[in-house]
C-alpha positions in Angstrom: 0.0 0.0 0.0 1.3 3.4 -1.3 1.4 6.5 1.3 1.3 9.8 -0.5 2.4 12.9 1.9 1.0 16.1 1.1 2.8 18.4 -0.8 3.3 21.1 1.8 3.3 19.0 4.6 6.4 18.2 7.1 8.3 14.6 5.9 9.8 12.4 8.1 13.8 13.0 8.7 14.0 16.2 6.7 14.0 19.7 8.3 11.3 21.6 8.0 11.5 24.6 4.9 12.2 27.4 7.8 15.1 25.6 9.4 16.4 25.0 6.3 16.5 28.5 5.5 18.1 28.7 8.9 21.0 26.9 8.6 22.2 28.5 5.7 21.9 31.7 6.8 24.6 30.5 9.2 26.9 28.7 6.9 26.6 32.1 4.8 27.9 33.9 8.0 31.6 34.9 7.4 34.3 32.7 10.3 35.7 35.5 12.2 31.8 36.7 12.7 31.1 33.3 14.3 34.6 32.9 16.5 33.8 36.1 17.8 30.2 36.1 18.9 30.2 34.4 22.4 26.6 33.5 24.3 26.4 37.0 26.7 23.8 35.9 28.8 21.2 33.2 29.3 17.3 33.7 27.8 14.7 35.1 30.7 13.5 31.7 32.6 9.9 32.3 31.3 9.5 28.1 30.7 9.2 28.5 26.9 12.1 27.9 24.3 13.5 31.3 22.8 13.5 31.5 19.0 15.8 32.9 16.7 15.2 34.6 13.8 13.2 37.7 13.7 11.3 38.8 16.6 7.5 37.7 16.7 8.5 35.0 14.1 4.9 32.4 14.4 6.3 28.7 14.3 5.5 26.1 11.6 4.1 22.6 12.2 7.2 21.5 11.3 9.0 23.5 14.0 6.1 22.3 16.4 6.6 19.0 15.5 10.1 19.1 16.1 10.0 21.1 19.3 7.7 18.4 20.6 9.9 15.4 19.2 13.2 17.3 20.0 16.0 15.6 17.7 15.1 14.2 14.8 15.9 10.8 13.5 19.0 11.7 11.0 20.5 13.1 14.3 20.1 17.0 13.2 19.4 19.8 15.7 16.0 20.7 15.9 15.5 24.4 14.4 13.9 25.3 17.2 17.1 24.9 19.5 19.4 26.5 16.7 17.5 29.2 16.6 17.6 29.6 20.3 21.1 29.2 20.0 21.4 32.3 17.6 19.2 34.8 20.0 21.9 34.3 22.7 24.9 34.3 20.5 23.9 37.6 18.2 24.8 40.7 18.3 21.0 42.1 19.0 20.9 44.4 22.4 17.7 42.0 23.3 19.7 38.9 23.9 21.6 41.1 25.9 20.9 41.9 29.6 20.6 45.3 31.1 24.0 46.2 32.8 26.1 43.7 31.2 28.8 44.8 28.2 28.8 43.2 25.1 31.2 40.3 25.2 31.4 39.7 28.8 29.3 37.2 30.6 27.3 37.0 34.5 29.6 34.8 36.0 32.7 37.2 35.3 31.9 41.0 35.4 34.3 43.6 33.8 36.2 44.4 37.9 37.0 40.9 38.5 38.9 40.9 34.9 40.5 44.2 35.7 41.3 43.1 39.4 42.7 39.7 37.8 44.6 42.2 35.4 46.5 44.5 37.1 48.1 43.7 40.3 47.4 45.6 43.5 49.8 49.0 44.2 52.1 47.1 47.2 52.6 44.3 44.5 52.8 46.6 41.9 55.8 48.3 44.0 57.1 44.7 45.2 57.6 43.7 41.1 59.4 47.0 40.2 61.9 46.8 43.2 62.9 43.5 44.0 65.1 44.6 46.9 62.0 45.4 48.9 60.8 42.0 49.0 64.4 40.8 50.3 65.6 43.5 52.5 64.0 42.6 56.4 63.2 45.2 58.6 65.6 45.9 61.3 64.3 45.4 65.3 66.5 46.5 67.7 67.0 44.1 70.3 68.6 46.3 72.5 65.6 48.3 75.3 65.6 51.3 75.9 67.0 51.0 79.4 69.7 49.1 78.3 70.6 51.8 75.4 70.5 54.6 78.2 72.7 52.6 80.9 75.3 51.7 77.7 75.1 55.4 76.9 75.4 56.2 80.4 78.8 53.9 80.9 81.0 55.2 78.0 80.0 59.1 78.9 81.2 57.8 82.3 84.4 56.4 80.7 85.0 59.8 78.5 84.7 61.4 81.6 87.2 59.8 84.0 89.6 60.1 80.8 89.5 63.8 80.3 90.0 63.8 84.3 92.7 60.9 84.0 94.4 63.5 81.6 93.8 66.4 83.1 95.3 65.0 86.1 98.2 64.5 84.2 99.1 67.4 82.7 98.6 69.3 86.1 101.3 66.5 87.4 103.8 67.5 84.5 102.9 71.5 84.9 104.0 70.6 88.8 107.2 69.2 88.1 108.1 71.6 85.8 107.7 74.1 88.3 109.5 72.0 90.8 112.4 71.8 88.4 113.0 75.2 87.3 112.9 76.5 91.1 115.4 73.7 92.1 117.8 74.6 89.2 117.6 78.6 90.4 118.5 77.7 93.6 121.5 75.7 93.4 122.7 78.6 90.5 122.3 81.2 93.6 124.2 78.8 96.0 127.0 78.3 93.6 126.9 82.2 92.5 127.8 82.8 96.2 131.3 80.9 96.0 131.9 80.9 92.4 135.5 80.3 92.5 138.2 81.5 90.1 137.3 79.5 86.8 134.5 81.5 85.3 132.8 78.7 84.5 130.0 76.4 85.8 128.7 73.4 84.4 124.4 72.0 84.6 124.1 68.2 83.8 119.9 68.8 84.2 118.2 68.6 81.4 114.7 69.7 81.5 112.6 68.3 77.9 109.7 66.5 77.1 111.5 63.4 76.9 113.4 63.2 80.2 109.9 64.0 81.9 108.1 61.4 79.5 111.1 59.2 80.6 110.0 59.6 84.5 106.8 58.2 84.2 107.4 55.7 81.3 109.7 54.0 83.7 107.7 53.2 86.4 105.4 51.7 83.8 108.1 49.1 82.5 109.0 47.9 86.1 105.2 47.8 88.0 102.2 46.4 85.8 100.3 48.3 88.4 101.8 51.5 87.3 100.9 50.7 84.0 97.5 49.9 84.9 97.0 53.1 86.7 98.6 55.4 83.4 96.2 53.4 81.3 93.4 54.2 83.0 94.6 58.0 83.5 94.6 58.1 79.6 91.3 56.6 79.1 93.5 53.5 77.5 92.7 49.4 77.9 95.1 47.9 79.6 96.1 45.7 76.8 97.3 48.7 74.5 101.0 47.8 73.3 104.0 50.0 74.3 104.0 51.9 70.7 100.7 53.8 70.9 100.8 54.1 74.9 103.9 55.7 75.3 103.4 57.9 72.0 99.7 59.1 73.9 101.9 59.8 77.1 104.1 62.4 74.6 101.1 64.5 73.8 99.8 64.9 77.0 103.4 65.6 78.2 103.7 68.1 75.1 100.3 69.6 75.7 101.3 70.0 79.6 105.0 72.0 78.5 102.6 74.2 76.4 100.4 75.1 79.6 102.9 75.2 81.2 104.5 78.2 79.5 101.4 80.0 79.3 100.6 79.4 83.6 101.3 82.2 85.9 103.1 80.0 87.9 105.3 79.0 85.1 105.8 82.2 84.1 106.8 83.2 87.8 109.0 80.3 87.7 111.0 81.1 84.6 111.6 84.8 85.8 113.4 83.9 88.9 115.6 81.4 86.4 116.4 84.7 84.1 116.9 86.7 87.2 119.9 84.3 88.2 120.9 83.9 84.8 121.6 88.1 84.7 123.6 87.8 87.8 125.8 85.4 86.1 126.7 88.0 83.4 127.8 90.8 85.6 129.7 87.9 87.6 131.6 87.3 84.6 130.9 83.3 84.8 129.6 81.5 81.9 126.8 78.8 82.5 127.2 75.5 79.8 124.5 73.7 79.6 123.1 70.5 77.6 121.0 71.5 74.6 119.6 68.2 73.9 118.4 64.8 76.1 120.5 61.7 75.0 119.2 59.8 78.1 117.0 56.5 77.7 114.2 57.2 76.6 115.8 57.9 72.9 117.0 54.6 72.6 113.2 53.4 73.2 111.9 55.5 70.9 114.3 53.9 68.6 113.3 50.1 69.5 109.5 51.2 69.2 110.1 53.2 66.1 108.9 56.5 67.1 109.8 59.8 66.0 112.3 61.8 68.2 112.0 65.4 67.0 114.7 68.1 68.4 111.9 69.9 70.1 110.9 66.6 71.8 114.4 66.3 73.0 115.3 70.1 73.7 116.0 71.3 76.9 113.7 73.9 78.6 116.7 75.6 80.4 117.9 76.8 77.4 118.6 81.0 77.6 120.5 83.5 75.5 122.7 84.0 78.2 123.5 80.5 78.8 126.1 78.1 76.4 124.6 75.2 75.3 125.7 71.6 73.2 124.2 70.6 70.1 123.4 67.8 68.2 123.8 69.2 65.1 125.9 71.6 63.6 123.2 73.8 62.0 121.0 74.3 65.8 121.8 77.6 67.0 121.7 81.1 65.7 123.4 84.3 66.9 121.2 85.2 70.0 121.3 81.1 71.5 124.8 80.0 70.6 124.8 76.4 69.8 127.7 74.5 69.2 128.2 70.7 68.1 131.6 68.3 67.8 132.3 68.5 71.7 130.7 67.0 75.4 129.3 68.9 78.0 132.5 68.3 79.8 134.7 68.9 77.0 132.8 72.2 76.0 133.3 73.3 79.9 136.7 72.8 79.8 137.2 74.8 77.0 135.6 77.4 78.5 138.0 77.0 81.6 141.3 77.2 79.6 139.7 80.6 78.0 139.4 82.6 80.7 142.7 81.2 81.9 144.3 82.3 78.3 142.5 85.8 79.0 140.9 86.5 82.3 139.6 89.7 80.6 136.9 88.0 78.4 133.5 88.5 79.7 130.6 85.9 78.8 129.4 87.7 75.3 133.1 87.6 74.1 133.6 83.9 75.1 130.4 82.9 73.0 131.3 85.3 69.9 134.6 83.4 69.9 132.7 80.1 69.3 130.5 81.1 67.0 133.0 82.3 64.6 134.9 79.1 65.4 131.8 77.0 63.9 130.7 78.7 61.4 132.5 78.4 57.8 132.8 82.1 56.5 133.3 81.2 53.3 131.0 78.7 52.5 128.2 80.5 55.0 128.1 76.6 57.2 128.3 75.7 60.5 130.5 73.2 61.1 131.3 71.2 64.5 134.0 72.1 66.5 137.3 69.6 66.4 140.8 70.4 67.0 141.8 72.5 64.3 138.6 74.7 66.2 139.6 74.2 69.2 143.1 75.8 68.3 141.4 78.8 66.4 139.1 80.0 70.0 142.4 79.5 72.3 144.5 81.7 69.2 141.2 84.3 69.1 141.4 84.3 72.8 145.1 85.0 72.3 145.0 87.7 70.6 141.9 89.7 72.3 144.3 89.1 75.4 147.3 91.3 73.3 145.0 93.9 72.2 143.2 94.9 75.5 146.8 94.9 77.1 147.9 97.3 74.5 144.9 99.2 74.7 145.5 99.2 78.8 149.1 100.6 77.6 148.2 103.2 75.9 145.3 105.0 77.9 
């Protein structure tokens, strides 16, 4: 038996005319139109299927059939769902939700992307400077009592050492004083009963380094005497010999300079000029040593310090006075200076002049050495030896022969 289907009517397993037209409305589409449209939101949940196509489009009884049978047989989407399909997917502002941007969907609005994006401004200033992320913040351990009592102790320890120095110096200023008076007075004792030599000889030497040399002596023999400078400088105990006795020489330094700017000093040193005058008019000439040669030289040399001639000059020194020298070039016209001979040596000298010419008062016996040391020609002072040694006694000689012939003429 033959079934005829109507001409207009639905057959079985082929899409109906308007899905059909549908579906190659799609294929027509262009790719990149297709890749790009994304479903922006789901259809209202009214309970009935959204359609696609133009709005208001009135179904067929083949989309009715198919919406009530779903999928057909071949396997095919129904129209009804493909064109449901195209209502969310198009670009028509009625498949699109109020509030939502084209392209973007419910479950991800347009601040979480932006959030997701960009990172927030600490991390932002973590990435661009690494070192912030890997430098650790520094606590102090330390409380603040602990800070204050710390602070407290070494203002403590700064302050027994200026005191510790200060003591010193005031020490050194002492003994300087007690020096110069005890040299005065044995200069007036022996100005009493000068005898007949004209002549007088001071072994004291009075410098920085035979004063240094009193204290740094006690600290080589007692370690308590070390101890007890140590802590005077504001030193540790432990400091080698070097650097403690070099500290010692400034303060001792700084203590000659006060000492020459003290009223007492200044006292001091007038009574030694005083004496020193009374010499002259006596007619006896005072030799003294310029320089200290005693031990502590010969530690300055094992510790490799510096020994200066003003560390080593003697404060006794005076215009009126005759002094040794250590080198030829010390000395000038007003603080006669000369090398090549001992204290002894240089006192003896002086001895046999006044014997060769008891006339010759104290200026005229230090002329005649200064002319003896100094090399006219060549403008150099040179150190007195024997061929100088003759040349005073022969200057002496003659002076002698012209005041007597003066004498015998007035």
């Amino acid at each position: 038996m033959s079934v005829r289907w109507p001409q207009n009517g639905p057959r079985p397993g082929v899409p109906p005319r308007q899905a059909r037209e549908e579906a190659a409305r799609e294929q027509a589409k262009p790719a990149d139109s297709k890749s790009s449209s994304k479903p922006t939101a789901k259809g209202p949940a009214t309970g009935k299927p959204a359609t696609g196509g133009r709005a208001g489009a009135r179904p067929t009884e083949g989309d009715k059939d198919s919406a009530q049978g779903g999928v057909h047989r071949d396997g095919m989407e129904s129209g009804t769902q493909r064109g449901s399909t195209e209502g969310l997917a198009g670009g028509a502002a009625r498949g699109t939700p109020e509030g939502l941007a084209p392209g973007t969907t419910r479950e991800t609005p347009p601040s979480a992307l932006n959030t997701q994006a960009l990172p927030n401004p600490g991390q932002a200033q973590q990435l661009q400077d690494p070192r912030l992320a890997r430098q650790a913040p520094t606590v102090s351990t330390e409380s603040p009592r602990e800070r204050d009592v710390a602070e407290e102790g070494a203002s403590e320890d700064a302050r027994a050492a200026l005191e510790g120095r200060a003591k010193l110096r005031a020490a050194v200023v002492e003994r300087l004083v007690r020096g110069l008076t005890e040299v005065e007075q044995k200069l007036a004792t022996f100005l009493e009963n000068p005898g007949r030599q004209g002549v007088v000889t001071l072994p004291v030497v009075l410098s920085e380094s035979s004063v240094t040399y009193e204290f740094w002596k006690l600290v080589s023999v007692e370690a308590d005497d070390r101890s007890f400078l140590c802590n005077a400088l504001g030193l540790p105990v432990s400091m080698d010999d070097a650097p403690l006795l070099m500290t010692l020489r400034e303060e001792v330094h700084a203590a000659f300079d006060e000492f020459q700017r003290s009223p007492e000093g200044k006292q001091a040193r007038a009574g030694y000029e005083a004496v020193l005058a009374r010499y002259e008019t006596a007619r006896i000439q005072p030799v003294i040593s310029g320089h200290d040669i005693g031990p502590l030289v010969a530690e300055c040399a094992r510790l490799r310090l510096p020994c200066e001639l003003e560390f080593t000059r003697s404060l006794l020194l005076s215009p009126l006075q005759l002094a040794v020298a250590l080198s030829p070039e010390e000395g000038t016209v007003k603080q006669v200076m000369v090398a090549g001979l001992t204290l002894q040596q240089l006192g003896a000298l002086v001895g046999h002049l006044r014997r060769l010419n008891p006339m010759l008062n104290n200026a005229q016996v230090r002329q005649f050495l200064l002319r003896a040391a100094t090399d006219l020609k060549n403008a150099l002072r040179k150190p007195l030896g024997d061929a100088e040694v003759e040349r005073v006694q022969e200057l002496a000689k003659q002076l002698l022969r012209l005041q007597a012939m003066a004498m015998l003429h007035v």
